[in-house]
C-alpha positions as CSV (number, residue, x, y, z in Angstrom):
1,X,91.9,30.2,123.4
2,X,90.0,33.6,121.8
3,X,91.9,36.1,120.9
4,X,92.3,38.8,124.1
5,X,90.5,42.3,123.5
6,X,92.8,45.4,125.1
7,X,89.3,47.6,126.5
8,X,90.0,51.7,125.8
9,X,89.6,51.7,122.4
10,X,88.3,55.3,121.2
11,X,85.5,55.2,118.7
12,X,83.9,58.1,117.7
13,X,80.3,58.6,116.4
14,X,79.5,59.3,112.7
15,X,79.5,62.8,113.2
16,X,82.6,63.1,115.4
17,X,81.4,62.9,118.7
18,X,83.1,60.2,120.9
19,X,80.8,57.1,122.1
20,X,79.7,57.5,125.6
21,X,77.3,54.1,126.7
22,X,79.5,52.0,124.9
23,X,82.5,53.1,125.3
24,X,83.0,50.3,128.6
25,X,82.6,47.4,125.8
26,X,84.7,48.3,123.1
27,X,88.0,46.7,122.2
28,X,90.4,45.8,119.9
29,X,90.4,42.9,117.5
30,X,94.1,41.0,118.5
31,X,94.1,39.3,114.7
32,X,97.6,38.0,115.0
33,X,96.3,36.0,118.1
34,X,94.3,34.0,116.3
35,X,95.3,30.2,115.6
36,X,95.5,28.3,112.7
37,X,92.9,26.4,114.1
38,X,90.9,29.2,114.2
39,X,90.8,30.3,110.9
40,X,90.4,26.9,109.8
41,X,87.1,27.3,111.8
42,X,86.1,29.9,109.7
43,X,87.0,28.8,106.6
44,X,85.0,25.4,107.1
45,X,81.9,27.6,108.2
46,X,82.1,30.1,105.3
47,X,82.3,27.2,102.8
48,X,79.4,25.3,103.7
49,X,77.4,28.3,103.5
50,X,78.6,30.0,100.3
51,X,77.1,27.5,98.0
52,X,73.5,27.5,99.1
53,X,74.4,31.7,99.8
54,X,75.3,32.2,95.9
55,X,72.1,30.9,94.9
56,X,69.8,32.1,97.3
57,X,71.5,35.0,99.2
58,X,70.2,38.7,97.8
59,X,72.0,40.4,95.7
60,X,72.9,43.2,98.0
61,X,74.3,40.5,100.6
62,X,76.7,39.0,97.9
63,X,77.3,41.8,96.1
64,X,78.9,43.3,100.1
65,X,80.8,40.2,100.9
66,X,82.9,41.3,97.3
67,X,83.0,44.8,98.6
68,X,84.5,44.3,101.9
69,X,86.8,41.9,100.8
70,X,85.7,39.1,103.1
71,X,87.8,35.9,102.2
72,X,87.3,32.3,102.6
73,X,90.0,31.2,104.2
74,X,90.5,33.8,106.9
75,X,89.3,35.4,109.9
76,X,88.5,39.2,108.8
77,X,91.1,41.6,109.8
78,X,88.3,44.4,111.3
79,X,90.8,47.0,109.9
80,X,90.5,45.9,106.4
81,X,87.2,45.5,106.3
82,X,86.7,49.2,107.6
83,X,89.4,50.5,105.1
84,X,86.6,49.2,102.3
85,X,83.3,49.5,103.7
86,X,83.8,52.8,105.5
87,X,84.1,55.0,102.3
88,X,80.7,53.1,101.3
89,X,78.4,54.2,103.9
90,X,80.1,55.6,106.7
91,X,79.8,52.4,108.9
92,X,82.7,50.0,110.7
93,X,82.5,46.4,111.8
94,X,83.7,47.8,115.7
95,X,85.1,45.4,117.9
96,X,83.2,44.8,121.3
97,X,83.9,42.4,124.3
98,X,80.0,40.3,123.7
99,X,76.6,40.8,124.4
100,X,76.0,44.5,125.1
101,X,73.1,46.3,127.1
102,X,70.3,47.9,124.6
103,X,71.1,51.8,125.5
104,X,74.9,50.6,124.1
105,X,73.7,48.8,121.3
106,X,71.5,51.5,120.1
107,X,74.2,54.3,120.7
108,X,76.3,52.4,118.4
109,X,74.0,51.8,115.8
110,X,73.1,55.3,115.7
111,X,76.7,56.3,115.4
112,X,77.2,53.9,112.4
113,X,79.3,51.9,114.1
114,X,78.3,48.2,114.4
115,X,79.0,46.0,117.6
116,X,81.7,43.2,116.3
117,X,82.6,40.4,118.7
118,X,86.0,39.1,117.7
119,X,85.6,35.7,119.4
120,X,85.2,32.7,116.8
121,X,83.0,29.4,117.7
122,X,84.8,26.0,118.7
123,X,84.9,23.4,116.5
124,X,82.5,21.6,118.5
125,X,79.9,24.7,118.2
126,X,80.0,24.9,114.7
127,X,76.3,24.2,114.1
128,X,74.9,26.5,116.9
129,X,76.7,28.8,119.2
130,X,74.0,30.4,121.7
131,X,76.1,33.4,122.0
132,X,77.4,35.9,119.1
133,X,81.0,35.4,117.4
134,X,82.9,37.0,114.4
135,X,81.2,34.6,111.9
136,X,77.5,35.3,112.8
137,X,79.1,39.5,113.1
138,X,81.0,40.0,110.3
139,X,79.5,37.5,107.4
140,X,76.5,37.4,108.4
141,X,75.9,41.3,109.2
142,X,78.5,43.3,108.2
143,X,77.9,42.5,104.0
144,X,74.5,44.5,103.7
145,X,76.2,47.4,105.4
146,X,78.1,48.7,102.3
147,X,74.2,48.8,100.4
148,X,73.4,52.3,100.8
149,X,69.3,51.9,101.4
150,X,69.7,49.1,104.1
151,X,72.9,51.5,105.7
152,X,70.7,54.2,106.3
153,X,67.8,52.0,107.7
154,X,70.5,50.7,110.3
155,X,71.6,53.6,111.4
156,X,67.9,54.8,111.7
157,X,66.5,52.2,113.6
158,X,69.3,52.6,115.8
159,X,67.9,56.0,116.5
160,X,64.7,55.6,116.6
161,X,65.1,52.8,118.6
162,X,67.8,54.5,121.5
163,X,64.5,57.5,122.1
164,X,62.4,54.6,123.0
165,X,64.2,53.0,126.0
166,X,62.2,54.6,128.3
167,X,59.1,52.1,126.8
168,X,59.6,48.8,127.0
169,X,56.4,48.2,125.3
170,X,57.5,50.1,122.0
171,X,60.8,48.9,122.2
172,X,59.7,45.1,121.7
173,X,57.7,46.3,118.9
174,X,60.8,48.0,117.5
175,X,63.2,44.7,118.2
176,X,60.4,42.9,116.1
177,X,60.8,45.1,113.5
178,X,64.7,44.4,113.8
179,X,63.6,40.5,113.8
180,X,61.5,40.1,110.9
181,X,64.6,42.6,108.7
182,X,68.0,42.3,110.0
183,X,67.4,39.3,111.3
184,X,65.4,37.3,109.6
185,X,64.4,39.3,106.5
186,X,63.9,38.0,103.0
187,X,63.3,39.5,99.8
188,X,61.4,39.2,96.4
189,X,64.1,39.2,93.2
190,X,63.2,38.0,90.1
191,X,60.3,36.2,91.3
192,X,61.7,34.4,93.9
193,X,62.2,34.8,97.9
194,X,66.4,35.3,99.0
195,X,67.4,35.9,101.9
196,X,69.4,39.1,103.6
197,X,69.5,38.3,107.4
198,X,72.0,37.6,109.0
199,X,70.1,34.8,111.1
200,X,69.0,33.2,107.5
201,X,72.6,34.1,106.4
202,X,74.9,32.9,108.8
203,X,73.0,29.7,109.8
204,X,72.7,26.6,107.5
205,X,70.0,25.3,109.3
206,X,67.9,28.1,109.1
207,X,68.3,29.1,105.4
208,X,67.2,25.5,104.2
209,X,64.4,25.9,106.5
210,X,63.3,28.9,104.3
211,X,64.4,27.9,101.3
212,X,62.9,24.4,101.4
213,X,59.4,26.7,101.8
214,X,59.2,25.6,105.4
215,X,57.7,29.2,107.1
216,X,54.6,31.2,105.9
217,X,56.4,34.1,103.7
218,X,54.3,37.1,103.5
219,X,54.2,40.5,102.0
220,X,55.7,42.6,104.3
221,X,53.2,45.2,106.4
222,X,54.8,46.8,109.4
223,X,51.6,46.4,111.1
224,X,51.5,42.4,111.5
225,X,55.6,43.0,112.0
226,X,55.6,45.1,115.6
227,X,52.7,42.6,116.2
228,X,54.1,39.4,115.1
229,X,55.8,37.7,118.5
230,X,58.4,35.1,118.0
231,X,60.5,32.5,119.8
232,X,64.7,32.7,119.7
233,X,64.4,29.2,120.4
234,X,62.8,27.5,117.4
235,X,62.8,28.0,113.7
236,X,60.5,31.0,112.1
237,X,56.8,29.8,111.1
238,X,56.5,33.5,109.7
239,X,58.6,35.7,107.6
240,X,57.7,39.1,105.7
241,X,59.3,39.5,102.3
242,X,60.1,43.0,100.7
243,X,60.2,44.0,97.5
244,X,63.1,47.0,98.0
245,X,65.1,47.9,101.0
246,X,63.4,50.9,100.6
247,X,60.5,49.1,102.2
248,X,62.2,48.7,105.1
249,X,64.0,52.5,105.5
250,X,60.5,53.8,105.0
251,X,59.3,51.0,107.6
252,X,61.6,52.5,110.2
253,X,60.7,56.2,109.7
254,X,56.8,55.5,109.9
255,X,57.4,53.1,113.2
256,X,59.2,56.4,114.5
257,X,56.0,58.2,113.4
258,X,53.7,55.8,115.2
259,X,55.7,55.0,118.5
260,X,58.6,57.9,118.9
């Protein structure tokens, strides 16, 4: 049984003005309604994947899991994690009922305010789950959001990103942009490739994959990235490395240059 979200809850944008698209989808996380079961869900996932994560994870990503004060052995309480990581950067983890349409998703972004399913896989899902949950949300976004560079970037694309809906052609550029970063992104420290997104992060399967040397890793150009197609389905045969999340802040502000 998932923890039931009460709809109404009133989240505002950074700025003060209250979300309008997306204010249908938001809820509230129910945390004493999760089961011991539950949490014993996420404390098996989180340590299968902090061991590999401690070696090869960025330094931002690991750094973020300490500053939010994500634990082990327990389902984040969204209200904790917002009590540390808002004073950061301005952004919350902000409960949402699932999947929500791009005009929502963007409006959210945009507002700093990052769309947080409070649902937690089955036991029997624990290697894949098609659809999002609180693990892939929270530890596998929600850490890079307290670094300062890859906050802003967010909250850019976001923006960028919600002027485009009326192009559907610039907007799949723009969501292969969010691919190849927030995604799937990897960066160049001390000489060698570590991953940052949260699909790399979150999933065991596909972090070996990259970390075995698997997929072509190249330099990252934002021209072959709002080229570069890709299939949900299967594992990456291409990733872009960066040197600096500054790469990728600067990425978004030239793709508003060239498509906005």
């Amino acid at each position: 049984m998932n923890p039931p979200g009460v709809a109404g809850a009133e989240t505002r944008k950074h700025g003060g003005e209250p979300l309008t698209v997306a204010q249908p989808f938001l809820i509230q996380q129910q945390w004493d309604a999760y089961t011991g079961e539950q949490h014993a869900v996420w404390a098996e996932l989180v340590r299968r994947r902090m061991p590999q994560l401690r070696e090869h994870a960025a330094e931002e990503y690991l750094n973020g899991f300490e500053q939010i004060g994500l634990r082990e052995d327990t389902i984040p309480n969204l209200a904790d994690v917002n009590r540390r990581l808002g004073p950061r950067t301005g952004w919350n983890a902000t409960p949402v009922s699932g999947f929500l349409p791009p005009d929502a998703f963007f409006e959210m972004l945009g507002a700093r305010q990052f769309p947080t399913t409070t649902y937690i896989r089955s036991r029997e899902a624990m290697e894949y789950t098609p659809e999002p949950d609180i693990f892939h949300d929270v530890f596998g976004h929600v850490p890079m959001h307290a670094h300062p560079v890859f906050a802003d970037f967010l909250q850019h694309y976001g923006r960028v990103s919600a002027a485009l809906m009326h192009d559907k052609d610039k907007l799949e550029k723009m969501g292969r942009l969010f691919w190849f970063t927030v995604e799937f992104g990897v960066i160049l420290q001390k000489g060698k490739v570590k991953l940052y997104g949260s699909g790399l992060i979150s999933s065991h399967g596909e972090g070996t994959h990259v970390i075995e040397g698997k997929p072509e890793i190249r330099d990252f150009n934002l021209d072959q990235v709002l080229e570069q197609r890709f299939l949900v389905s299967e594992e990456q045969k291409v990733l872009y490395a960066v040197e600096s999340f500054d790469q990728i802040y600067e990425a978004a502000q030239e793709a508003e240059k060239r498509l906005g």
